[in-house]
N, C-alpha and C positions, 0 to 999 in steps of 0.2 A: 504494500500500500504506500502512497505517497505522505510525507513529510513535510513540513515548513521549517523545520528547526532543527532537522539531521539529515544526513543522506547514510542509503544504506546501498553499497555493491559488494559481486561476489566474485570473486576471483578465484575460479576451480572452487576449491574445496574451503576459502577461508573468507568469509565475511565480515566489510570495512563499515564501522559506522563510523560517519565525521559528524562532529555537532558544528554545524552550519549557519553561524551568529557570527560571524568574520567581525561586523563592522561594532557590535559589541564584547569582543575578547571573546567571545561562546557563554556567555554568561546565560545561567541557567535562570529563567521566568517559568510560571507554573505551566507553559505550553512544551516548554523544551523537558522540563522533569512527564508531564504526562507520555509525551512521547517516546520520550529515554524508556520509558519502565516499559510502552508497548512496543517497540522494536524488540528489546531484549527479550519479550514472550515468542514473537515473531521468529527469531532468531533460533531460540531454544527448541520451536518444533520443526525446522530447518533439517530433515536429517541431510542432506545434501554439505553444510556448512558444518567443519570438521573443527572451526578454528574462528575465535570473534577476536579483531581488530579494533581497538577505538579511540581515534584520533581528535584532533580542533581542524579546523579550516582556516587558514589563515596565518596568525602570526601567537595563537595563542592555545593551548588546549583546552582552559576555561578559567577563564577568571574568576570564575565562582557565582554565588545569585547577585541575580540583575538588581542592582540598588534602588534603584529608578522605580521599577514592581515593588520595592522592597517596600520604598516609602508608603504605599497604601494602605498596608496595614501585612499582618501575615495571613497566610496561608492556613486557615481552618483545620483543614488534614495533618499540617505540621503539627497543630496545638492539644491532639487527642493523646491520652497521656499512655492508652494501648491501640495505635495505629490499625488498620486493617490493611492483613498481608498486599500488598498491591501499589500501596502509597508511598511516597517519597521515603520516608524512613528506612524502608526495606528496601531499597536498592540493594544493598553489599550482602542479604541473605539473596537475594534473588540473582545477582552475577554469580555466590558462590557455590549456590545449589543448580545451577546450569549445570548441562552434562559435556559441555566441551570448555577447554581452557578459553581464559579473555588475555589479552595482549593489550595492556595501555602502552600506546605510541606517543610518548609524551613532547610535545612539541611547544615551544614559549613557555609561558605562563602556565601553572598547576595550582590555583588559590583556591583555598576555602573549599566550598562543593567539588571543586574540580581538582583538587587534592585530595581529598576525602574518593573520589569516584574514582581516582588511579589505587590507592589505597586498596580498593575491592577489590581489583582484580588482581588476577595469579600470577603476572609479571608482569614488570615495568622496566619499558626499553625510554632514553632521555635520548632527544639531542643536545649537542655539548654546548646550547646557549639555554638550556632549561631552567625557569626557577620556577621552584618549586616552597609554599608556605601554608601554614596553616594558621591563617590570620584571623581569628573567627572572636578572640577578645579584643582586637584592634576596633571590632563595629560593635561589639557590646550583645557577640554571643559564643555559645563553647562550641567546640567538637561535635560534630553530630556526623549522620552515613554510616554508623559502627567504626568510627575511626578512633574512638578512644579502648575501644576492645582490641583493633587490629596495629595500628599505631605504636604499642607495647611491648607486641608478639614480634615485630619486624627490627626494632630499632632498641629494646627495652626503654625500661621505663624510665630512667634518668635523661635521657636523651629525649623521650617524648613531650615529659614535662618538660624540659629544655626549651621545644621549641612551640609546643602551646600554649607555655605564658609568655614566651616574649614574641612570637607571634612574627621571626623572625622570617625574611627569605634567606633561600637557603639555593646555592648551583647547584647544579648537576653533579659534577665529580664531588663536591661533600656528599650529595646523597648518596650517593656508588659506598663512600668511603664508609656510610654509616647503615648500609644494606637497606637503603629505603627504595634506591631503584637496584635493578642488574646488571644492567650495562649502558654507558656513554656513546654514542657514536655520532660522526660529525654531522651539523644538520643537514646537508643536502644527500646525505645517506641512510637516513632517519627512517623512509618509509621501505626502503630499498633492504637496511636489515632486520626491520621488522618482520617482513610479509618470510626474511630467508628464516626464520627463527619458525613463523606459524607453519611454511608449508614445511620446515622439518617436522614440526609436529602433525604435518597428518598425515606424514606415513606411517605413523604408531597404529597400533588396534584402535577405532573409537570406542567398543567395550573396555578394553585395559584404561585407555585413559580416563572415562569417564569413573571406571569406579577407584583407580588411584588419585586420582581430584579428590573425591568425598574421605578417602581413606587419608589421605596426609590430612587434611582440615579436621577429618571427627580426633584424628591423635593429638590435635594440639591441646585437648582437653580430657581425654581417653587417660586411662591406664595400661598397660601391657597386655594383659590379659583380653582386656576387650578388642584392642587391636587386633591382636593374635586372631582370635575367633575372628573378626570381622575381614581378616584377607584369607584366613580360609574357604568362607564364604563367596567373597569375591574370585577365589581363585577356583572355587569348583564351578562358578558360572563361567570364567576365562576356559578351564577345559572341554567345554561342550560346544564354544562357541565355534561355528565357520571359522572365522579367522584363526584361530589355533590351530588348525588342521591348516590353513591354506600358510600359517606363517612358518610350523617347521618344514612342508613340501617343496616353499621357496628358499628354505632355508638347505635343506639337501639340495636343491636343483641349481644353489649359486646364482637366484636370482633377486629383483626386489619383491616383497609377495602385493596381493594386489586386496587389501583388505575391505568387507563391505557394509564392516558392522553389524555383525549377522554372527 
């Protein structure tokens, strides 16, 4: 379906969303968040798309909410104190419970919402003019998108607090150095090693990765034992699948296998 405030294309196996607000930094107004939340659904029943990309348009990846909207007052759905699955809030459960990895292609600017929504996803590729902050007490609010949950996990928590009270910005290579992105690379190479990063990932099984996604994420709060059981699990649904069959056949025949999620 068509957009006002992203574009989505697919290139083979990996689909690019851009948030398409060039001339306001990408800054997110309640049309660009309603949208954001239904491409991602879009996306997710996609079996064709192995791989979600999500980039800014322009010179920014998102400046974060549209101040301008902001002034009107908030947003209703923001202020419900138990959200319904769906609404802005849930974004970073609803990227993390996707069954294919997300790639933030972090390009300019990463403030606030737009910092918080590279936060969600499963890795973060910078170009090497990226700044990135999480300026959310500089306007006279906290951390929100599960960024104070995931924000900790990534970077611990001296570092977090670090830079959500001073609300500083921060380059690209400090964040490399502080494991908040992956990897740096120069910006006119930006989209060129992102897409090489997704389409290596979709020669994987899309059963194996879809349930090694849920499995690293349920361990970050899991115990041993529950893990344990839970890739055995996983892995007796890995043995039955097509692709397990089709991955060691290509793997005797010295080829690449040709995997179909199945």
């Amino acid at each position: 379906m068509p957009y006002n405030t992203l574009l989505l294309e697919k290139k083979g196996n990996i689909g690019i969303v851009t948030f398409n607000r060039p001339e306001k930094l990408n800054a997110f107004n309640r049309e660009a968040f309603r949208e954001f939340i239904e491409v991602l659904g879009e996306i997710d029943k996609d079996e064709e798309i192995r791989v979600l990309v999500i980039t800014g348009a322009g010179r920014s990846f998102s400046s974060g909410l549209d101040l301008e909207e902001a002034k009107q007052g908030p947003d209703e759905d923001a202020l419900q104190m138990v959200p319904l699955q769906g609404t802005v809030p849930w974004i970073p459960h609803i990227i993390r419970n996707m069954k294919k990895p997300v790639i933030a292609s972090i390009n300019g600017h990463a403030i606030g919402a737009g910092f918080t929504i590279a936060l969600s996803c499963d890795i973060r590729i910078a170009s090497d003019d990226a700044k990135l902050s999480a300026a959310f007490a500089r306007v006279g609010l906290m951390p929100e998108l599960g960024s104070t949950y995931i924000l900790p996990r990534l970077i611990g928590i001296a570092k977090a607090c670090e830079l959500v009270f001073t609300g500083r910005m921060i380059g690209a290579e400090e964040a490399k150095e502080i494991g908040l992105v992956n990897k740096v690379v120069p910006k006119d190479k930006l989209m060129e090693e992102t897409l090489k990063m997704a389409e290596e990932i979709t020669q994987s099984a899309p059963i194996s990765i879809q349930l090694a996604k849920k499995a690293l994420y349920q361990g970050l709060d899991s115990d041993l034992i529950s893990q344990i059981s839970y890739e055995q699990l996983g892995q007796s649904i890995c043995f039955r699948s097509d692709d397990f069959k089709e991955g060691i056949k290509a793997f005797i025949e010295k080829r690449k296998p040709l995997f179909q999620g199945k």
